[in-house]
N, C-alpha and C positions, 0 to 999 in steps of 0.2 A: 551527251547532255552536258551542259556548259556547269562548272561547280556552283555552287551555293551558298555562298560567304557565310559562315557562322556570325559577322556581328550584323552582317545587312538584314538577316531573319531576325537577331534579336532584340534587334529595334523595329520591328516590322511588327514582330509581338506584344512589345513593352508599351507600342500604340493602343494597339488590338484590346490588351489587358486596361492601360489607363481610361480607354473607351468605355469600357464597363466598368467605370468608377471603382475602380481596384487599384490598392496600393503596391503593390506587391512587385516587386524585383524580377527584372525577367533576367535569364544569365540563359547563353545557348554555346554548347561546344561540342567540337567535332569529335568523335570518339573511330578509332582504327578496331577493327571488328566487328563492330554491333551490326546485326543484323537488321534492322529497323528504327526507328524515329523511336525517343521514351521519354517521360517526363517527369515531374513530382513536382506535388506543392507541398510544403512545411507546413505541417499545424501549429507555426508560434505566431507569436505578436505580429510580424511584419510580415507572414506569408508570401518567402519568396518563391517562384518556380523558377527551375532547374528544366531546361531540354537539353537531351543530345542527340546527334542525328552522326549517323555512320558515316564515314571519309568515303566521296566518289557512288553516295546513293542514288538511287537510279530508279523509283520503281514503274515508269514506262519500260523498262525493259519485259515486262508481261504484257501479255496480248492483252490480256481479259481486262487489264487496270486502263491501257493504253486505249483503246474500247471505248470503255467507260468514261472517260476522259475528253473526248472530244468533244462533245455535246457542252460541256462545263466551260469552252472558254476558257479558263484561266490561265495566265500567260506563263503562270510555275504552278505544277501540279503539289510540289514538294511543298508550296507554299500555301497552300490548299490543307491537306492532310496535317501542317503544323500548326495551324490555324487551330481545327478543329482540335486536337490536341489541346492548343492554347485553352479552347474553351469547357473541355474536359475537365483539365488539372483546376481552372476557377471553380467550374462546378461544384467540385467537391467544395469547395466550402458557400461562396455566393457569387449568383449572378447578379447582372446589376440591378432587373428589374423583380431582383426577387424578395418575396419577404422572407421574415427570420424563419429556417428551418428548410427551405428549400435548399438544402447542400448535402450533399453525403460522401463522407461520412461526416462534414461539417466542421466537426472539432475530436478531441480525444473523445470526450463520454459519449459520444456515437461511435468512435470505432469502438469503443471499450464495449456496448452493447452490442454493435455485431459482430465483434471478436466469439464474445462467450455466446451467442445464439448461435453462431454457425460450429464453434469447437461441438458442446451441447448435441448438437444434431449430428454430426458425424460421429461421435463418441458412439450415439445409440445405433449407427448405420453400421460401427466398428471398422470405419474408417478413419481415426483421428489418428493427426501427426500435429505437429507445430508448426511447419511449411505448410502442409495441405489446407488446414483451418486459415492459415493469414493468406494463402491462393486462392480457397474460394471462397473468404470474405473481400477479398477485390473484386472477384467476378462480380458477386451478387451486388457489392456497389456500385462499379460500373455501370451495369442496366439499370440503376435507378439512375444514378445521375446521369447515364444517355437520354433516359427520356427526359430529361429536364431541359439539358442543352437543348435539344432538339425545338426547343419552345424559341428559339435566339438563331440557329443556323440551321439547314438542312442535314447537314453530318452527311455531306458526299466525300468528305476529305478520311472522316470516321470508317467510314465506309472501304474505303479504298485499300484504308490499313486495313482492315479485317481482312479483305481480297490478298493484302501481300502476307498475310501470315500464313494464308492456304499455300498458295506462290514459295515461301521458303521452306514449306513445309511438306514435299512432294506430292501439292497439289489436292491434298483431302485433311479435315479437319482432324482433330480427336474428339472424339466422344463428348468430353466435358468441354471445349470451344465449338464444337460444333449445335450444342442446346445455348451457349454464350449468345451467341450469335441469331440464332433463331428466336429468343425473347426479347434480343434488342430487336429486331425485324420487325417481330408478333407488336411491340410499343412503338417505335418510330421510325420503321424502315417505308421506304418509298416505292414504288415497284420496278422503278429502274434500277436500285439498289440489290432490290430483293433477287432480280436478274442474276448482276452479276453474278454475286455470293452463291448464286444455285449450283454451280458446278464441282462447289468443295465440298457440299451436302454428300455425306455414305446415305442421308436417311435411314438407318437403321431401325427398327421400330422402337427398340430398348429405348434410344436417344428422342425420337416422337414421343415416345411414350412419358418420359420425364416431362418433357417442353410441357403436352398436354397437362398434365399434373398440376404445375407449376401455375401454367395461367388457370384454372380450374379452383383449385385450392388458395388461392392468393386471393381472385375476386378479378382478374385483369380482364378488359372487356377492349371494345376499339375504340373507346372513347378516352382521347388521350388525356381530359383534364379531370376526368373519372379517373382515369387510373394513377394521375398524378395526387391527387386526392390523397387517394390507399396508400399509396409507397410512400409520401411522405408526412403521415402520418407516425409521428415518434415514438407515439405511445403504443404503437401497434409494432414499433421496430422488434421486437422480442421475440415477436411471431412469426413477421414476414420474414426475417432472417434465418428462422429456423424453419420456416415452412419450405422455403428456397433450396434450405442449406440439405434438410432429407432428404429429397430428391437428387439433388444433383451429385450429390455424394455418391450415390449409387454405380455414379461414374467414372470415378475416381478409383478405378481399378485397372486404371491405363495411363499411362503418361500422358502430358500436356504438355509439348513442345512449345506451341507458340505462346506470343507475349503477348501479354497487357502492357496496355498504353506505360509504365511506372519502371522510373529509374531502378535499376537493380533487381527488375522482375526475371525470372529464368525460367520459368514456366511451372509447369508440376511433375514429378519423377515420384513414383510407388516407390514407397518407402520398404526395407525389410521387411517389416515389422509393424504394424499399425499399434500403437500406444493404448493401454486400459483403463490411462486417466487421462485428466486433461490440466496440463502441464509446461511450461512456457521457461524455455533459461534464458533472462536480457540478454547474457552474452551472447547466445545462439541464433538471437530473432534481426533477420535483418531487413524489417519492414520497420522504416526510422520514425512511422508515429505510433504502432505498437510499441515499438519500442520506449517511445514516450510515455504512455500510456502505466508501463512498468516501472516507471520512474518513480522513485521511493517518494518523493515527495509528493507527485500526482496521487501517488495512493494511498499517501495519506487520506488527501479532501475524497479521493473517493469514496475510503471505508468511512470519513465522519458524515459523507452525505447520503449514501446508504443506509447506517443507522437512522439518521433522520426520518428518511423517508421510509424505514420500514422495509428498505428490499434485504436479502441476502447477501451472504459473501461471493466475491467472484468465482466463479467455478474452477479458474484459470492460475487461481493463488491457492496453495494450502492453508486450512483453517487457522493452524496456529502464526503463520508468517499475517496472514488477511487479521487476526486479533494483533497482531503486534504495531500494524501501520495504525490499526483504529486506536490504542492506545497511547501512541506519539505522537496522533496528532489531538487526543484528547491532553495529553498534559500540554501539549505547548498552547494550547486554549487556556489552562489555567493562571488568572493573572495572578500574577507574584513579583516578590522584589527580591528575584536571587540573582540580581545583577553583581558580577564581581568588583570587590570592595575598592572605591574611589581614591584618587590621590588627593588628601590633606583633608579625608572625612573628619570631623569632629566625633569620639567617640568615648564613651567614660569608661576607661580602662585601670585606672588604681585607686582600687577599693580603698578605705581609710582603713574599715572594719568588719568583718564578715560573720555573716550568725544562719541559722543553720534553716531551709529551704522550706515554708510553711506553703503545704499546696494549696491553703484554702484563701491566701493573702497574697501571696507571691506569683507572678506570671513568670512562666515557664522559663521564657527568654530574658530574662535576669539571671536563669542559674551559671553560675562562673565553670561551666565545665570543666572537667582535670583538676578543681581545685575542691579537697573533699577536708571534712570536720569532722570532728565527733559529736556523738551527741551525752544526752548526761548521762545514759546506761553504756558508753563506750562505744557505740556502734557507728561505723562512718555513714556518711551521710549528706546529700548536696550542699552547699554554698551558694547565700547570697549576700549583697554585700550592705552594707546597713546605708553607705553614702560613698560618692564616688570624686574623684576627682579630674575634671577636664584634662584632655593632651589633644593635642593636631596628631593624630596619626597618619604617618609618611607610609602606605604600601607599597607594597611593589604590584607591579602588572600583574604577574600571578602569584601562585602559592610555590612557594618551595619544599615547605615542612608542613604535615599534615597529617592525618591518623589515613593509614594505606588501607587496611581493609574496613569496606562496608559490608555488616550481616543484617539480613533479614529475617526475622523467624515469624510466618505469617502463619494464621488459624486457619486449616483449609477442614476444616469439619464442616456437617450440613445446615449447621445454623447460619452459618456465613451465607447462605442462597437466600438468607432470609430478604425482606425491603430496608432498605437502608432508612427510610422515615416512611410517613404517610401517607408517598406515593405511591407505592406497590413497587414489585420488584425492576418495572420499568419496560423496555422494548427488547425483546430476544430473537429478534431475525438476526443481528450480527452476534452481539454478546449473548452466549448460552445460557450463562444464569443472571440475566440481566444486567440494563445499562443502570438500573437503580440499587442493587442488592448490595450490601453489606463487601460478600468479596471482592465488588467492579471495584470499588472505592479501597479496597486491598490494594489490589493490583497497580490502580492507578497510580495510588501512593508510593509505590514502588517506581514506576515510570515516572509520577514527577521527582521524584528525589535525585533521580538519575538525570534526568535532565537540566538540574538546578544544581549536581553537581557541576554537570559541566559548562554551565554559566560561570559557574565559579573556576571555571579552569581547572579544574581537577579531574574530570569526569573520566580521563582516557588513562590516567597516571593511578589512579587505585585499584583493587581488585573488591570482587563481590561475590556474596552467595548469602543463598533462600535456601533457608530452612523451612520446610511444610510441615505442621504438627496437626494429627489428628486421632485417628487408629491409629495410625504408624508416623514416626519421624524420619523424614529422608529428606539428605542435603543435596545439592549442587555440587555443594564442593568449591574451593575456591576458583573463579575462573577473572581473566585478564579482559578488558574492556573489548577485545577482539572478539573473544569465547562464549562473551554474556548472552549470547544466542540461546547458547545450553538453560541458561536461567530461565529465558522465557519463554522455553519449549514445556520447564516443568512448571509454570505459574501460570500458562495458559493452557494447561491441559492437565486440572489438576482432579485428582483421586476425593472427591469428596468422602470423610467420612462418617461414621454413626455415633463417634463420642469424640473425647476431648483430651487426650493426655501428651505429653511431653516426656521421650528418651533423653533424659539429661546427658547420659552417656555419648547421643551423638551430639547433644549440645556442647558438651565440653570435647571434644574432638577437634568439630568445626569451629569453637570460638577459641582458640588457643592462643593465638596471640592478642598479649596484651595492649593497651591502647587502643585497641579498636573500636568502632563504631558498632552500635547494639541497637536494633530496633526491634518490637516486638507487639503487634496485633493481633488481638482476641476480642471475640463480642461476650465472652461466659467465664465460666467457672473452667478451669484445669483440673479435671476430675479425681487425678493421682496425684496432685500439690500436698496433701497432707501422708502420703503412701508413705512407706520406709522406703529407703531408697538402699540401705545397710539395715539390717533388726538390729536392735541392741542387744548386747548377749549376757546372757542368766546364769547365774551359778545354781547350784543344786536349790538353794532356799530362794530359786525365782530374784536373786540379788541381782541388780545391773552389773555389770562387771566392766564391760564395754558400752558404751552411750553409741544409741545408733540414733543414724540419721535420715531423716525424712530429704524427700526429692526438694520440697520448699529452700532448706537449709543448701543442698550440694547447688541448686540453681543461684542460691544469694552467693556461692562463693565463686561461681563460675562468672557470674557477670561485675563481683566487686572491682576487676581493671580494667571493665572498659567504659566509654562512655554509653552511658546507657540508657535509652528514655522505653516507655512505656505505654502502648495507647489502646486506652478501654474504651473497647463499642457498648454503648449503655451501661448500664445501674456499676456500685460498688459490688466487688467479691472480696474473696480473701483473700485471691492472689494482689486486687491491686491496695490492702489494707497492708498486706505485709512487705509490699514492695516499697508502702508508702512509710512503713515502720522502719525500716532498714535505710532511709533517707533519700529511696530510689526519685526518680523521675514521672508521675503515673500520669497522662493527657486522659481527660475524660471527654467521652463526645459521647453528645445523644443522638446527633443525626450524622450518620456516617458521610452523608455526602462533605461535611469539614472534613475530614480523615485528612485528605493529598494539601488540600492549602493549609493546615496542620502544621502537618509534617515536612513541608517542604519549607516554611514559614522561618522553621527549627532548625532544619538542614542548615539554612542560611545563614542567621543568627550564628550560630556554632562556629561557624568556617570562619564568616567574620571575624570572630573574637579571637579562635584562634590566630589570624592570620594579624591580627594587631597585638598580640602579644599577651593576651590572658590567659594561655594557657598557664595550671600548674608547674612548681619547678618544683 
């Protein structure tokens, strides 16, 4: 057989393809070893496909193909079978005379639903692997989008391939290709088609017996635009995928040598071990729109549009990683202006006079942070400035000098599951204790601050740790922008508990160094704030002898170096009367949902001023 020029096919195709009002890139190369023709189309913007067709392919060299073949005419048989191919890899996303949805898997959020229906379904079959699931959610796409094609060409070329898989594969199917092939037949096979392929049938009954099922349980009938109906029907994909996916699984206790149509496909190999979750590593997955799918950013919009819509988290993510994407892409939704500080911002940077921080008159973000007063009982106390004097302030790109550690000490008691305002606690198919309660707006506040650092350029260069106070205080621990993983392992999967107190002891532990950043949110009262923290000790006539100290008093000495703000979810308490006595920083909010644009508002502010030179000296 005369060779087959790799760029004379891929201009053969790139027709083929602009024919069907498709933009998409055709690229065709010759690969030394492959066994077979394979293709792929890219799920990006510009959906290019990719074929490779093996050096010196031949597949008239089988009777049964050669056969089959004649009746076809076609002047290259090879050009036939890449054709169909061609029309394959479009399918998945669109043909030309198709409308929206007739593609599969179309885009990500269709693989990403027949990812987790078909994992899902093997999982219960106690057949899941990570190859096995993204092996037979190709199969099961395939047959849909066979019968779709098949509305545009006959698929004898389709065909032909199925026949050389038998051909390289000593002539009989495996179990889980040989039902492949049987439901593409049962949807759009021809009976000259159905001919050939009969010879690599084992017909097993097991393998019958699935086929049956499959059309049975699905709804498949011979009416092809009935059945087209069913299978592309999206909102139905959940089911058809896992109704597929049970059955065939079944099967899947045998190797699967041969290939699907798709660059990089290797067929299916029994794994060790069948897995007891279901669990996916990007580095490991080498189906490159799954892989996409995994893409931090993709899962973002996917966990913010599944809350939306009320569905669950992916089966395919762990809970707490699936909470961490829907809160990063919740903060970067929050508008703010924590863009990092501008060259030759105008900003009032020297005070004339400074007097001392009235929270009932004064906004927040006037306080001169690092720069502290006294007040007339001698107690320091915020700074602000009574009048200011203009300067062109020259920054720099980023920060150089900057307070290094951020701490958190956030209220994870059970009021915090409270509603954050009026609206009730909100939607909890993704968020457990709601997208509206009290802690979301915790939490969030935590992720937007983090995020607005590193608007600010700082974000990668400090260190951080959350403190959780409830029943019990436990820290983080300091960890490095790398390690902050560990933080929102414990923020998103936190111990609610039954009351409200504060271990000043690990507070003073974990806030040790001074200059640091201090935040601290509570919706209540600190139950132990007035507790002794020391008794005071009694001589025989009950005399003081030693002045002891309440937890209130060792908390105001622990947070006096750092920068410190305060943010009370509803009404005044004592803690924020005495925080506000001691000349602390206290934000009051009635509706928690301000909490994160708060706080992050403040982040800002702060970094700014510092970074134009207000800090204290």
């Amino acid at each position: 057989m005369i060779p087959l020029p790799a760029k004379d096919l891929e201009q053969h195709l790139q027709r083929l393809v602009l024919a069907q009002g498709s933009a998409s890139s055709v690229s065709v190369t010759e690969i030394t070893g492959a066994r077979s023709i394979a293709a792929h189309i890219e799920h990006t913007d510009s959906r290019p496909i990719k074929v490779q067709i093996p050096a010196g392919w031949n597949p008239l060299k089988y009777a049964n193909i050669q056969a089959f073949s004649r009746r076809l005419r076609a002047p290259d048989i090879r050009v036939k079978i890449a054709e169909d191919v061609g029309f394959h890899e479009m399918g998945h996303h669109k043909l030309k005379h198709d409308a929206r949805g007739l593609g599969c898997p179309e885009d990500l959020h269709g693989k990403e639903i027949a990812v987790e229906a078909v994992s899902k379904a093997m999982l219960e079959a106690g057949k899941f692997s990570p190859q096995g699931a993204l092996h037979l959610e190709n199969v099961i796409a395939d047959i849909i989008n066979n019968l779709n094609c098949s509305q545009y060409t006959k698929l004898n070329g389709l065909s032909m391939y199925f026949a050389e898989q038998g051909e390289v594969n000593r002539g009989k199917y495996s179990p889980l290709f040989e039902a492949f092939v049987k439901l593409n037949m049962h949807l759009m096979g021809s009976p000259r088609q159905q001919k050939m392929l009969r010879q690599y049938y084992t017909n097993a009954q097991r393998i019958d017996d699935v086929v049956a099922a499959c059309i049975q349980e699905v709804g498949l009938t011979k009416d092809k635009q009935q059945n087209i109906a069913r299978l592309f029907d999206k909102s139905q994909w959940p089911h058809l995928f896992y109704t597929f996916g049970k059955h065939l699984a079944t099967l899947m206790d045998h190797d699967s040598a041969e290939l699907l149509p798709h660059i990089g496909a290797g067929g299916y190999k029994v794994p060790s071990t069948f897995g007891s979750v279901i669990r996916f590593t990007p580095d490991e997955v080498d189906d490159e729109d799954f892989k996409r799918v995994l893409d931090r950013d993709n899962l973002k919009k996917v966990m913010l549009r599944r809350n939306k819509n009320g569905e669950n988290i992916p089966s395919f993510i762990e809970n707490w990683r699936a909470l961490d994407y829907f809160y990063q892409g919740k903060a970067a939704e929050i508008i703010i202006k924590a863009e990092a500080p501008r060259r030759g911002e105008r900003l009032p940077i020297a005070p004339i006079q400074t007097r001392q921080f009235d929270p009932d008159k004064d906004a927040v973000e006037h306080i001169l942070f690092g720069h502290i007063i006294f007040d007339e009982r001698g107690e320091p106390c915020f700074a602000v400035p009574r009048q200011y004097l203009d300067h062109q302030a020259q920054y720099k790109k980023s920060m150089t000098s900057y307070p290094e550690l951020n701490i958190a000490l956030l209220d994870t008691s059970s009021s915090m599951k409270l509603a954050a305002n009026a609206g009730g606690v909100g939607n909890t198919s993704i968020v457990p204790w709601g997208d509206n309660s009290r802690y979301h707006y915790g939490v969030l506040t935590y992720y937007g601050v983090e995020k607005a650092l590193h608007r600010l350029g700082v974000g990668t260069k400090t260190r951080y740790n959350l403190i959780t106070f409830s029943s019990q205080t436990k820290a983080s621990g300091e960890k490095t922008h790398e390690e902050r993983g560990q933080i929102k392992q414990r923020i998103l999967q936190p111990a609610f508990g039954t009351s409200t107190e504060i271990d000043v002891d690990v507070l003073a532990k974990q806030t040790r160094e001074p200059g640091s950043i201090l935040m601290t949110i509570s919706d209540g009262e600190i139950q132990n704030w007035d507790s002794w923290y020391t008794e005071p000790k009694l001589d025989e006539d009950n005399n003081v002898v030693k002045a002891g100290v309440r937890v209130k008093d060792r908390f105001k000495h622990i947070v006096a170096d750092k920068f410190y703000v305060h943010f009370q979810i509803g009404g005044e308490t004592a803690v924020t009367r005495d925080i506000e006595r001691w000349g602390g920083t206290v934000v009051k909010i009635s509706n928690a949902a301000e909490l994160p644009r708060r706080a992050i508002d403040i982040t800002h502010r702060f970094y700014s001023s510092y970074a134009a030179g207000e800090k204290g000296k």
